[in-house]
C-alpha positions in Angstrom: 1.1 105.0 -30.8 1.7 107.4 -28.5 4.2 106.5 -25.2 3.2 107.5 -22.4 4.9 109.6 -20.3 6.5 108.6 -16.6 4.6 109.2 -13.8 5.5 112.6 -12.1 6.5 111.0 -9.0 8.7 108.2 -10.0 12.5 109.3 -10.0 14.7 109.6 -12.6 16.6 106.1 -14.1 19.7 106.0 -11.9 23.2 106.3 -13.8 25.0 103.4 -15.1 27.7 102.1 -13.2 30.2 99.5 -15.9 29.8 95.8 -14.3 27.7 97.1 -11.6 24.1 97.9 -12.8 22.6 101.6 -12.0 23.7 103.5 -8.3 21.7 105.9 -7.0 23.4 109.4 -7.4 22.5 110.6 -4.1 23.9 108.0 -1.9 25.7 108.7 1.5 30.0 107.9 1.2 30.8 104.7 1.4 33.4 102.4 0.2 33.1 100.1 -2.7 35.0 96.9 -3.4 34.8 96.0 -7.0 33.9 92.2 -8.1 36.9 90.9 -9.9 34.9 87.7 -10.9 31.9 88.3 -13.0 31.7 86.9 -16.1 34.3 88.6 -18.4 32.9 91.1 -21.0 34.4 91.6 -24.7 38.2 92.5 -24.7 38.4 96.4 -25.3 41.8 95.7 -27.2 42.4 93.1 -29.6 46.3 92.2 -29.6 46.2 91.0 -33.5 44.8 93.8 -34.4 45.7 97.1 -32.9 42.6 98.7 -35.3 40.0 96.5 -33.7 39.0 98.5 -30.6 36.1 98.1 -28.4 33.7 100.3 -28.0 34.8 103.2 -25.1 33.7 101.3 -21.9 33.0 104.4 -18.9 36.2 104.0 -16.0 35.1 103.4 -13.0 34.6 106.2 -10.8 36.0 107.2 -7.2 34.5 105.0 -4.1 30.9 105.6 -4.3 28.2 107.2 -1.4 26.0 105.2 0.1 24.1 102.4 1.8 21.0 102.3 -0.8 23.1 102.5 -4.1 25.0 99.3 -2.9 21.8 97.4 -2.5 20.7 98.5 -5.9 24.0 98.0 -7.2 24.1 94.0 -5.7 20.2 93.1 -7.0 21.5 94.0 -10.9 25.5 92.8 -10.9 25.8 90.0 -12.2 26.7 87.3 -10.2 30.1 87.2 -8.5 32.9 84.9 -7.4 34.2 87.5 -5.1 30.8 89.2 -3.3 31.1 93.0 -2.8 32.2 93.7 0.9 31.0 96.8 3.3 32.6 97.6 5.5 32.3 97.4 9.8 31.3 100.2 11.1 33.8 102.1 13.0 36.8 100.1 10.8 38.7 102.7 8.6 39.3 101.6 5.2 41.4 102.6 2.6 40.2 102.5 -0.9 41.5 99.4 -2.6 40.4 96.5 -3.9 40.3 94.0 -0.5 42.7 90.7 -1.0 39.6 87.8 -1.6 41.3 85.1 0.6 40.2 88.0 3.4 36.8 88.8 1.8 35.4 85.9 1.3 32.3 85.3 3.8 32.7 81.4 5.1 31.2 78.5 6.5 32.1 75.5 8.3 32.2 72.7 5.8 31.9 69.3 6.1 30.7 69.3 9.9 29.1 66.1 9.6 32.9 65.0 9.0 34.2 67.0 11.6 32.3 65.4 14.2 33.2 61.9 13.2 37.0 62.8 13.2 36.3 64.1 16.9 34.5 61.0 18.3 37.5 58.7 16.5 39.7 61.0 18.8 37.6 60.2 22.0 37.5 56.4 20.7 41.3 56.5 20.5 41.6 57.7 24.1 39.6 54.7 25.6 42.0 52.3 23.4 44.5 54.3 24.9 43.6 53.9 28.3 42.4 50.1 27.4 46.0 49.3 26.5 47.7 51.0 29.9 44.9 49.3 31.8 46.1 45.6 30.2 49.7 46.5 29.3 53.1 45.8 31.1 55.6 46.9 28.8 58.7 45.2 31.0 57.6 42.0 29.1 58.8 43.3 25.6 62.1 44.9 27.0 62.7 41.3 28.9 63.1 38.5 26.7 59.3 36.6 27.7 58.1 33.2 26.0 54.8 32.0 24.7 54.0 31.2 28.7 54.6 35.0 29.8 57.6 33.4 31.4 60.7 36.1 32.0 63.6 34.7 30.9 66.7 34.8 33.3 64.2 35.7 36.4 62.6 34.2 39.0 58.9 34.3 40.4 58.6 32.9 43.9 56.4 30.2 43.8 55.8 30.0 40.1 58.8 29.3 37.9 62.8 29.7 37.8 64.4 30.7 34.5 67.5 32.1 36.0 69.8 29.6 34.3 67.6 30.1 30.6 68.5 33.9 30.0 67.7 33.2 25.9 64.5 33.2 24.1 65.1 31.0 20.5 62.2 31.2 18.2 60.5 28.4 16.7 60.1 30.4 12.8 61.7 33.8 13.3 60.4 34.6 9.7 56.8 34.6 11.3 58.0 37.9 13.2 58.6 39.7 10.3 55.4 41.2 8.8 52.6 44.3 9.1 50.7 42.1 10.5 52.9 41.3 13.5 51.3 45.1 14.5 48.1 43.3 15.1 48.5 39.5 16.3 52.1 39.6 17.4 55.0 37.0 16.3 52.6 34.0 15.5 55.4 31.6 16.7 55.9 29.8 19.7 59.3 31.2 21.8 60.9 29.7 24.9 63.1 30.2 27.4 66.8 28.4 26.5 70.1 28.3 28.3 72.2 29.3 25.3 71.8 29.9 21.5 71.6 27.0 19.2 75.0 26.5 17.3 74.7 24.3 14.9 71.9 24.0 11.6 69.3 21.0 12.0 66.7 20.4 9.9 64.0 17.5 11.3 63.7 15.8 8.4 67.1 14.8 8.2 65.7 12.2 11.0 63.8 10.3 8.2 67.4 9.0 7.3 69.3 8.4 10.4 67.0 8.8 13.5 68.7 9.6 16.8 67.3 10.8 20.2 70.1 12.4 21.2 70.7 14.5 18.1 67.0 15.7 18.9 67.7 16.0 21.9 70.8 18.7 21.7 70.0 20.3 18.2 66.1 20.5 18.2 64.3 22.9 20.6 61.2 22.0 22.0 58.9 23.4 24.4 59.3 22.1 28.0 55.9 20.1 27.9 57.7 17.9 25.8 60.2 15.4 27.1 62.4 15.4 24.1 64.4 11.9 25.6 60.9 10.1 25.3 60.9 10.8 21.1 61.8 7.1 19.3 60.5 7.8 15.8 60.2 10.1 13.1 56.5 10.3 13.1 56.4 10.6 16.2 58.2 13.8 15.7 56.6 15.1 12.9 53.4 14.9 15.0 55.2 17.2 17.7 56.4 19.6 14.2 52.8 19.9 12.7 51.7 20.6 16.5 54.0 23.4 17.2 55.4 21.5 20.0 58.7 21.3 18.3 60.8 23.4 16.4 61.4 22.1 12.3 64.6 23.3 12.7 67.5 25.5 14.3 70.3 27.8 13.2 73.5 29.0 14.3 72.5 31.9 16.3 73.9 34.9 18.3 72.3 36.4 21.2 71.2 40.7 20.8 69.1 41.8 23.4 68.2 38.6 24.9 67.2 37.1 21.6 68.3 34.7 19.6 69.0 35.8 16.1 70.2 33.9 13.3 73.5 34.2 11.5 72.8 33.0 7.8 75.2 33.6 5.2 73.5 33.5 2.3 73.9 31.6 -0.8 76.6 29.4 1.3 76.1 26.2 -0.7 79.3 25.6 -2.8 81.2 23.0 -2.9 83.8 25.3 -0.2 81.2 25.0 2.5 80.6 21.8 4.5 76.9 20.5 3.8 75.1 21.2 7.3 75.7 25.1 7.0 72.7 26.4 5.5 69.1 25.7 5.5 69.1 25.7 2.0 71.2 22.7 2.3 69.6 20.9 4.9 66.4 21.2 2.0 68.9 19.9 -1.0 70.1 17.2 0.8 66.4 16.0 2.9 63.6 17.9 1.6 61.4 19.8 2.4 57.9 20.6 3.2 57.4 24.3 3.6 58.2 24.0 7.5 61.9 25.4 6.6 61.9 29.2 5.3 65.1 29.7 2.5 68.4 31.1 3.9 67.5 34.4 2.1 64.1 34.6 3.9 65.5 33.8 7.1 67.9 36.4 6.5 65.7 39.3 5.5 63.9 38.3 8.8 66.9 38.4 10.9 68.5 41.8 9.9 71.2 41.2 11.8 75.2 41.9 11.4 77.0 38.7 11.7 80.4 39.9 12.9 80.5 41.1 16.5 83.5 43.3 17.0 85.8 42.6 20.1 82.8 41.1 21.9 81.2 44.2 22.5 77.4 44.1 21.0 77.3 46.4 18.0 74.5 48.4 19.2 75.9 49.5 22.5 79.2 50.4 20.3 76.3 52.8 18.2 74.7 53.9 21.3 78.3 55.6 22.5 79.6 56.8 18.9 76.1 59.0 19.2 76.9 59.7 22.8 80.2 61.5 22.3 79.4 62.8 18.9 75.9 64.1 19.2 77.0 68.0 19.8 79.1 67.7 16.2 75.5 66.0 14.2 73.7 68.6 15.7 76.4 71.4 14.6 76.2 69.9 11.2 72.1 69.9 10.5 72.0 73.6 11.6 74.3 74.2 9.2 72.2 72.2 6.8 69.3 74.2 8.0 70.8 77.8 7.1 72.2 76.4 3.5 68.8 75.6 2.8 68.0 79.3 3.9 70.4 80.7 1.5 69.5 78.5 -0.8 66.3 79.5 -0.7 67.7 82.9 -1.9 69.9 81.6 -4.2 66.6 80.6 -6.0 65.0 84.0 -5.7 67.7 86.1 -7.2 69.1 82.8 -9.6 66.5 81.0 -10.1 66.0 81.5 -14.0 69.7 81.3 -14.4 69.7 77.7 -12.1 66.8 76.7 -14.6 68.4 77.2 -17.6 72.1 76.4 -16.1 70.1 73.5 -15.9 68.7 72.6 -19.0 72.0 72.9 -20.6 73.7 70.9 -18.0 71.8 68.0 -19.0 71.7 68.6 -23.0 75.6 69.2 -22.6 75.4 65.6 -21.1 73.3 63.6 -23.3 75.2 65.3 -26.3 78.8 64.5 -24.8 77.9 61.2 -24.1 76.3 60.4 -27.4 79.5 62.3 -29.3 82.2 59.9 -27.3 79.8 57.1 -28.2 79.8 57.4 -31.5 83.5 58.3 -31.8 84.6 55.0 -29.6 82.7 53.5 -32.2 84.0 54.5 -35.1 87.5 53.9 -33.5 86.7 50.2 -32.6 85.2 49.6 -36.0 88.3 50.6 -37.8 90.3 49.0 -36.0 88.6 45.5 -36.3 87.5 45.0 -32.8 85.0 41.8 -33.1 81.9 41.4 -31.0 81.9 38.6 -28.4 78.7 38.4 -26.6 79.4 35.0 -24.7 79.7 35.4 -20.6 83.3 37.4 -19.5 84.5 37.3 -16.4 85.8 40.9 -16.5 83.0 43.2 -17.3 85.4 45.9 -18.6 86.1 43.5 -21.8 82.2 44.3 -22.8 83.4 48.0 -23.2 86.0 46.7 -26.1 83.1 45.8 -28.7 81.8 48.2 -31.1 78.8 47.4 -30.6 78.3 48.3 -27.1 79.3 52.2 -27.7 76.6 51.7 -30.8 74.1 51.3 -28.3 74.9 53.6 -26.0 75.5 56.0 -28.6 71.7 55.8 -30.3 70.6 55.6 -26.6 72.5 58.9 -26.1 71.0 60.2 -29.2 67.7 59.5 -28.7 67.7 61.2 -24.9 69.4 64.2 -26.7 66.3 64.4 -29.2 63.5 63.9 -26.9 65.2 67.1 -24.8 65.5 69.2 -27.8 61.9 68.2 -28.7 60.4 68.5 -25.0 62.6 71.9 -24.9 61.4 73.5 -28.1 57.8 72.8 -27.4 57.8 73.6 -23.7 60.4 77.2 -24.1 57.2 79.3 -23.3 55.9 77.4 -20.4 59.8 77.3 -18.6 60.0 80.4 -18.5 56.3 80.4 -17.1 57.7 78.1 -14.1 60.6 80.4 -13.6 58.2 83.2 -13.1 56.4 81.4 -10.7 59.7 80.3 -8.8 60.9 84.2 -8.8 57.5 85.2 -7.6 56.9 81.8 -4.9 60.7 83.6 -3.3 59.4 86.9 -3.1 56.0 85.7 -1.3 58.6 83.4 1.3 60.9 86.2 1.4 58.1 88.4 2.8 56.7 85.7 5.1 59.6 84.1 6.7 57.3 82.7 9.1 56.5 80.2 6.6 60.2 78.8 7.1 59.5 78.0 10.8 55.9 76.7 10.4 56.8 73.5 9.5 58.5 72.8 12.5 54.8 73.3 14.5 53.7 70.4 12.0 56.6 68.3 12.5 56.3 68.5 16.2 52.8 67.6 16.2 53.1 64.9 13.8 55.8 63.2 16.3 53.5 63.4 19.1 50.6 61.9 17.4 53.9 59.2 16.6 54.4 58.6 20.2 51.0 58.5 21.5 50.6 56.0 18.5 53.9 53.7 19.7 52.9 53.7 23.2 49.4 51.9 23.3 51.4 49.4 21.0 53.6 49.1 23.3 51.1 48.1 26.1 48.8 46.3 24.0 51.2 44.3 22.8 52.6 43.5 26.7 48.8 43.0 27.6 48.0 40.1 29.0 47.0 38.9 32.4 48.6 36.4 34.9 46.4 33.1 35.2 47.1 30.9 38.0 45.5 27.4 38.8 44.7 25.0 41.8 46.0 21.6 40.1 44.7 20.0 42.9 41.2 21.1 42.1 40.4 20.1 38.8 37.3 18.5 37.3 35.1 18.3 34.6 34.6 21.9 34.2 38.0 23.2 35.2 39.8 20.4 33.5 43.1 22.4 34.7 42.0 23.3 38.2 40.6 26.4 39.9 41.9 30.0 39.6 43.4 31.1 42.2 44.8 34.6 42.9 48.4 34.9 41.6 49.5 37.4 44.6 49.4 34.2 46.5 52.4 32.3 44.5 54.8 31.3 47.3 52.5 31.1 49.9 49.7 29.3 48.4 51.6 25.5 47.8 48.5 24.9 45.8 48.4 27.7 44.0 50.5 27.4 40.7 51.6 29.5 37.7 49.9 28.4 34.2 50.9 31.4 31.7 49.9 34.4 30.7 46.7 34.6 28.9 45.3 37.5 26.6 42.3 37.5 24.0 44.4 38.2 20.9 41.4 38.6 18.7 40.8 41.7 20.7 44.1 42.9 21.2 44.3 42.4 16.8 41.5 44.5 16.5 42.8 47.3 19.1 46.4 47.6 17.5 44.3 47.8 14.0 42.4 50.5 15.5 44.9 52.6 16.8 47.0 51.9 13.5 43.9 53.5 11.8 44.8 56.3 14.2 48.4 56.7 13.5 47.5 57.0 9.7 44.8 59.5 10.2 46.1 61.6 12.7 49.4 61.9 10.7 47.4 63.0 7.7 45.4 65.6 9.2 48.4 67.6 10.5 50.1 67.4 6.6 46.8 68.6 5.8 46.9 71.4 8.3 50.3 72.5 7.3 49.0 72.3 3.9 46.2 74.6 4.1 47.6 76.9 6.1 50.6 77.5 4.1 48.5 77.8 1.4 46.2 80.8 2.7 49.0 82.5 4.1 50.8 82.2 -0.1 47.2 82.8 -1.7 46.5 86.3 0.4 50.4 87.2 -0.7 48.7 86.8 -4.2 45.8 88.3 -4.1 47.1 91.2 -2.7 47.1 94.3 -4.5 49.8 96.0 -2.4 52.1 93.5 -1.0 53.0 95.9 1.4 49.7 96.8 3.1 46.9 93.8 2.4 49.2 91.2 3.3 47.5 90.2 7.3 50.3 90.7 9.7 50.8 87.4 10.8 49.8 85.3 7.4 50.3 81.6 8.1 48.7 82.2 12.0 45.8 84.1 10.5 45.6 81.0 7.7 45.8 78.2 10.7 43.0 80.0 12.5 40.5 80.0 9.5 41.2 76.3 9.1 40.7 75.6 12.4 37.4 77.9 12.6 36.3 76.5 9.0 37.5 73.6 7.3 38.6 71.2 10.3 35.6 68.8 8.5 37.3 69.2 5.2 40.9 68.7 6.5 39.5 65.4 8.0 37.5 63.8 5.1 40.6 64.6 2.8 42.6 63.1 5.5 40.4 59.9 6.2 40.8 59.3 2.1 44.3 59.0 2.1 44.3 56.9 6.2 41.9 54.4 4.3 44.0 53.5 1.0 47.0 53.4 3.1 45.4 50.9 5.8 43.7 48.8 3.2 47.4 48.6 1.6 48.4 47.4 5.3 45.9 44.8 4.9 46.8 43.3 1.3 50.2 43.1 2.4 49.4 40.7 5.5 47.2 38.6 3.1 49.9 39.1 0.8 51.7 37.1 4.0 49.4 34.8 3.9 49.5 34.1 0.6 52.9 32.7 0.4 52.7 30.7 3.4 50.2 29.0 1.4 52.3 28.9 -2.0 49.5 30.1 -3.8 51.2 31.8 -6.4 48.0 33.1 -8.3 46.7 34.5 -5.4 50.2 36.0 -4.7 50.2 37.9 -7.8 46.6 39.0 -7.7 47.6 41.0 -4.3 50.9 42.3 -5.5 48.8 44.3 -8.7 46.2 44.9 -6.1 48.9 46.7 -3.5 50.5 48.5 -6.8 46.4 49.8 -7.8 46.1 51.4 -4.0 49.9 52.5 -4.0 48.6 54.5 -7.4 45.3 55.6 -5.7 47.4 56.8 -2.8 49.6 59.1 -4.8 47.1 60.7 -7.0 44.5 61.5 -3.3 47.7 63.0 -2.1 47.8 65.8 -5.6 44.4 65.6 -5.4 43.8 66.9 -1.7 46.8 69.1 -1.7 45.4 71.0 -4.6 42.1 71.1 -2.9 43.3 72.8 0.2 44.9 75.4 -2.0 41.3 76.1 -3.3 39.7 76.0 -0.2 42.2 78.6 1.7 41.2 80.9 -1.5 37.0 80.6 -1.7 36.5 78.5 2.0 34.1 76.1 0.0 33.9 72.3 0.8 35.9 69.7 -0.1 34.3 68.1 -2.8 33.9 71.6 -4.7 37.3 72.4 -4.0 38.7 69.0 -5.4 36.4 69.4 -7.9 37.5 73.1 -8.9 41.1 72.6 -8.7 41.1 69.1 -10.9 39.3 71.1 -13.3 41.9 73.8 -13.3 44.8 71.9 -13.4 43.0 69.5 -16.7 42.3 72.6 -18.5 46.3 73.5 -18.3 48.1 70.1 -17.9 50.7 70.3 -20.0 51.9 74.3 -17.9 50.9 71.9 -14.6 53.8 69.3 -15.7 56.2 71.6 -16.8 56.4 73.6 -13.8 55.7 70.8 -10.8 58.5 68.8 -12.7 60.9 71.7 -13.2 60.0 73.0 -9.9 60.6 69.5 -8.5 63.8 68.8 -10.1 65.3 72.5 -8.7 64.0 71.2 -4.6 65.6 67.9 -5.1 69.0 69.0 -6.4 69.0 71.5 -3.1 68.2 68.4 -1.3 70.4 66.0 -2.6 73.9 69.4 -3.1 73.1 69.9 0.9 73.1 66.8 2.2 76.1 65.6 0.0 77.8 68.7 1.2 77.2 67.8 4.6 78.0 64.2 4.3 81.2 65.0 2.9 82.2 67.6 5.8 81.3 64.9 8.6 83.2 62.2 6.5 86.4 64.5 6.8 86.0 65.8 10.2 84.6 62.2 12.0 87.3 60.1 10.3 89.9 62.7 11.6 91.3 63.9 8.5 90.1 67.6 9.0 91.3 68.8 12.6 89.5 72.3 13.7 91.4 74.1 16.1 89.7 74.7 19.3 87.6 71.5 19.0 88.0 68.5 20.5 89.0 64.8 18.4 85.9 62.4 19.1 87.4 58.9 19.4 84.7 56.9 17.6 84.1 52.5 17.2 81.9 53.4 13.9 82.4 57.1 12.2 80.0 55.9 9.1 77.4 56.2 12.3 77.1 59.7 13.0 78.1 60.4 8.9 74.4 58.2 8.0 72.7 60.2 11.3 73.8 63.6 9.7 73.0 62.8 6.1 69.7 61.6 7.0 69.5 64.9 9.4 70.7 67.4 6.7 68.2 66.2 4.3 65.6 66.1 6.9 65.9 69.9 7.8 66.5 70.8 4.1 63.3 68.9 3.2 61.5 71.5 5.6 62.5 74.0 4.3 62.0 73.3 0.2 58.4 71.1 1.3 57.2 74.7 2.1 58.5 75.5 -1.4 56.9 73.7 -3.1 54.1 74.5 -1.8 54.6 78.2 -1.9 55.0 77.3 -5.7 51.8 75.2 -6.4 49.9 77.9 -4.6 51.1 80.5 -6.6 50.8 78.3 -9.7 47.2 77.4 -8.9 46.5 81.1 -7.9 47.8 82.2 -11.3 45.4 80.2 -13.6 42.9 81.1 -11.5 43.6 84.9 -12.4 43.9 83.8 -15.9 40.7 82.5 -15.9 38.8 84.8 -13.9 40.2 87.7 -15.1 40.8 89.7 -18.4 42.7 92.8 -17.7 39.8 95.3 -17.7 39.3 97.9 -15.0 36.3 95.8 -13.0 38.5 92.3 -13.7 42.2 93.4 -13.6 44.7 90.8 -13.3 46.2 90.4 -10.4 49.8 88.4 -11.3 53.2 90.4 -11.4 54.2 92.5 -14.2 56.6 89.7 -15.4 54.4 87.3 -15.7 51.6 89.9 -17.6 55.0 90.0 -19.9 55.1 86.6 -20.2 51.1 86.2 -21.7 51.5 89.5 -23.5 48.6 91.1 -21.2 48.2 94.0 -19.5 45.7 95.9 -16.7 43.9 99.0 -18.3 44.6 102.2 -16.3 41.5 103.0 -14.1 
């Protein structure tokens, strides 16, 4: 059959473009960004076999001419991660390949969830304004009772507590729980003259019942007229109605309060036999009124010794006082060694690795070599194995067998490196790579450095907006005042009456305080919801802008010229612009597990109150399944920001994406975030420890600096702690953004492993060390 020829009008086919479909010859200059994310063609090189070569694939030619040939070019492509990108008028552009974190055309994602975090915000504002409306926060710095009663003060007309400065609890172990955040201390408190100073249990009046021992041992609240008591069921009636306390301890007073001294585990035959509660429960019983002296301990918190009469705490309060210029000198200095060290690892950081690994091999094979040799000594020489109790632990270290097991325990952790070592070689030096290239990107950012204090900063004002409606909802409570001379039926304890008129009303009298506490519960849950939330979102914030601002330092061809001039600001903007809906459903994930972990451990509470021991155990493996959960949302969303900075997709396609990544190379994902890991901690822990141990010689006086003053201090091991704490604070900053710096680059990495072969339309956009590392290379345009 004969073909028939073209029409004369219809043009000639257009030439072939490689990757790009045919572009119109005749097209008008403009610049063309090349896909790096179509589907990867055949290999032009096969590394095996040097013979094996591809058939010749056309380069691709200079930046292409015009509008039409583009369109043409997009309808036969195939499709692309990375769309094609013309562009602005008026914009010059050089011609190279743009980095894709810049490209990439976005959307606002998750709105629907962006909305909802908003209208939580506006919620939390009228709790807010709720709690300063209700609130009187002078009733939690003065010492108040279950009445609202000031203890130590006078109110004109109402009540005088001038000579009962104290406030005793009834069960100071009720005070001690998450769920105090909500209800409060669920135990009644009053108003006393001094401390109790003696230990009293009330059943000990089943034996030998006397008034006037109830009288001066047992507190009671002042509706009860303690003289009037002749029985012990008459008392145990008063115990079961929380009248009366079911028992007392020595206490001391701190801050108006009455907090018990316990010495625990007191009961020996040394100790008289009315020291301890757990001896008042030997000796008389109990009935799960009386909490253990360890339980009342853990509640109390509290140092027993009180030095020269001074309360510890205002002792504290100066030592920080006078030393705080020399803590502050000492975390700076923190601050730049975690700089340099951050150097340290750019230029060292293969050598650290490996200075490591050998470290710890050179450990385990010492340990297991002296092991084996004590061994063999102790054998020889007839040492005999006595595994009976000795006082003197040391003698344990005299048997052969106790260097045997050490020694095979030695062994084996020797082993299992060697084995780990020789399996993982390749992917090491994989993580060192990404180290050596995660210092470059911060070295060429140091913005990145300072970002985290933003997120810090914002994360402690979310903190005190947070503790101050607890603060007032927890002093909520309003004033409620009776006519006793007015009562009936209906008002069974008179008529309300305006408190303002206390003193001048005579019958007008003071009640207590009253406050709905099922509301009050369910505004300090709310605004704990808040805390949780609020504090998440701003990790998540630093997270994913950290991440963009790492990703474009990636994806850039030229590190010198596609790198934005201001990375992590540029980063912060797009999430802002973008993903604030994203950043708060990842967020809410991680709020929920960690308030539903809130609310097992208050049943958890309640659950031993009631000595149900089944139920007890059923919450503890509940609390350790949401503790899990909680760690593995926290990999999981950090991951997915790092995917979202790169494409701006949702959430669930970023979570999805990245989990998918990170499966597909688990065993390079454990090698690197634990070697990674191990590097940032021992910075951590060398910085700190070297900080600890300069404020240890210069606060206990044995390292005098000219030029600088001698601080005279109650407690140096105060600001020693305060400086530790600080130094490892500050060095945390600094390593947190990392570690992230490395996960980004880690994540960005596979991504270019995956996405990418090497060809001129796909080329790989990872450093020439790690191309080395994979034995790939880019083919010359």
């Amino acid at each position: 059959k004969k073909r028939l020829p073209p029409p004369l009008s219809a043009p000639p086919p257009p030439p072939l473009l490689h990757g790009l479909g045919p572009v119109h010859p005749t097209a008008p200059p403009l610049d063309l960004y090349v896909s790096i994310s179509s589907p990867p063609p055949p290999p032009p090189y096969s590394f095996s076999d040097p013979s094996r070569l591809a058939p010749p694939r056309p380069s691709i030619a200079p930046p292409l001419r015009g509008g039409a040939g583009v369109a043409e070019a997009r309808k036969h492509s195939p499709p692309a991660r990375f769309e094609l990108k013309t562009p602005p008028t008026g914009r010059r552009f050089k011609s190279r390949k743009e980095n894709p974190t810049l490209s990439m055309k976005r959307g606002c994602t998750d709105v629907f969830c962006a909305l909802l975090f908003l209208v939580f915000l506006v919620a939390w504002a009228v709790v807010a304004g709720i709690a300063f409306m209700w609130g009187n926060p002078e009733r939690l710095i003065h010492p108040t009772d279950s009445l609202g009663r000031t203890c130590g003060s006078v109110k004109k007309g109402a009540y005088d507590l001038s000579s009962k400065p104290y406030l005793v609890f009834f069960d100071l172990s009720k005070c001690v729980a998450f769920s105090t955040v909500f209800t409060g201390c669920q135990t009644p408190q009053m108003c006393v003259e001094q401390c109790p100073t003696e230990y009293f249990s009330y059943l000990q009046m089943q034996i030998s019942f006397s008034t006037n021992e109830i009288v001066k041992a047992l507190p009671c609240l002042d509706s009860v007229n303690k003289a009037s008591i002749t029985s012990f069921s008459q008392l145990k009636s008063l115990v079961d109605q929380r009248q009366c306390a079911a028992y007392s301890v020595k206490s001391a007073p701190v801050l108006g309060r009455c907090i018990p001294q316990v010495v625990v585990g007191a009961v020996d035959g040394a100790v008289k036999a009315n020291q301890s509660l757990d001896a008042l429960k030997n000796r008389f019983g109990n009935d799960a009124l009386i909490p253990s002296d360890l339980m009342l301990n853990d509640s109390s918190k509290v140092i027993e010794s009180m030095v020269n009469n001074d309360p510890w705490i205002v002792k504290i309060a100066s030592d920080i006082s006078v030393s705080w210029w020399a803590i502050l000198s000492f975390v700076l200095i923190a601050g730049a060694a975690a700089f340099v060290w951050t150097v340290v690892l750019r230029i060292f950081g293969s050598f650290m690795i490996w200075l490591s690994i050998l470290a710890i091999m050179a450990a385990f094979g010492a340990g297991s070599g002296f092991s084996w040799w004590k061994w063999w000594t102790l054998t020889k020489a007839g040492a005999v194995n006595d595994y009976s109790f000795q006082p003197m632990f040391a003698l344990y270290f005299e048997m052969p067998t106790t260097w045997l097991v050490l020694a095979i325990i030695a062994s084996v952790a020797l082993l299992i490196v060697l084995l780990i070592l020789l399996c993982v070689a390749s992917r090491i030096r994989i993580a060192t790579a990404m180290i050596e290239e995660s210092s470059k990107a911060i070295g060429s950012m140091l913005s990145t450095l300072v970002f985290p204090i933003f997120t810090f900063a914002l994360r402690f004002v979310f903190f005190i907006i947070w503790a101050s409606i607890a603060i007032w909802l927890a002093s909520s409570g309003v004033d409620n005042c009776r006519n006793l001379n007015m009562k009936s039926e209906s008002n069974p304890y008179g008529t309300a009456c305006d408190c303002k008129t206390l003193g001048t009303d005579l019958n007008c009298s003071y009640v207590n305080m009253t406050k709905d506490s099922t509301k009050v519960a369910w505004l300090q849950g709310y605004n704990l919801f808040a805390l949780f939330w609020t504090q998440c979102f701003v990790t998540a914030l630093g997270q994913i802008a950290l991440a963009g601002a790492f990703a474009s330092h990636y994806w850039a061809v030229d590190k010198n010229r596609d790198v934005p001039t201001f990375p992590v600001f540029r980063s912060l903007y797009i999430a802002f612009r973008y993903h604030i809906g994203s950043l708060a459903f990842g967020s809410l994930l991680i709020a929920i597990t960690k308030f539903i972990r809130v609310i097992l451990d208050w049943m958890d509470k309640k659950a031993q109150t009631t000595q149900n021991f089944i139920l007890h155990h059923i919450l503890c493996l509940l609390k350790c399944c949401f503790w899990c959960m909680e760690v593995f949302l926290k990999f999981l969303t950090k991951n997915a920001y790092i995917m979202m900075a790169i494409y701006g997709k949702n959430f669930f396609t970023s979570a999805k994406d990245s989990f998918g990544l990170l499966t597909r190379n688990v065993i390079r994902a454990v090698v690197i975030c634990n070697v990674t890991s191990f590097l940032l901690f021992l910075g951590k822990a060398v910085i700190a420890a070297g900080m600890g141990a300069g404020s240890y010689y210069y606060f206990s006086g044995l390292w005098i600096i000219n030029g600088l003053p001698r601080i005279e201090l109650y407690y140096y091991f105060v600001p020693i702690i305060i400086t530790v704490l600080g130094s490892y604070f500050i060095a945390s900053l600094f390593f947190d953004t990392y570690e992230m710096a490395v996960k980004t680059t880690f994540i960005c990495f596979l991504e270019d492993s995956e996405q990418n072969d090497g060809s001129a339309a796909k080329p790989y956009f990872m450093s020439d060390n790690l191309k080395k590392i994979l034995n790939v290379r880019n083919e010359s345009a």
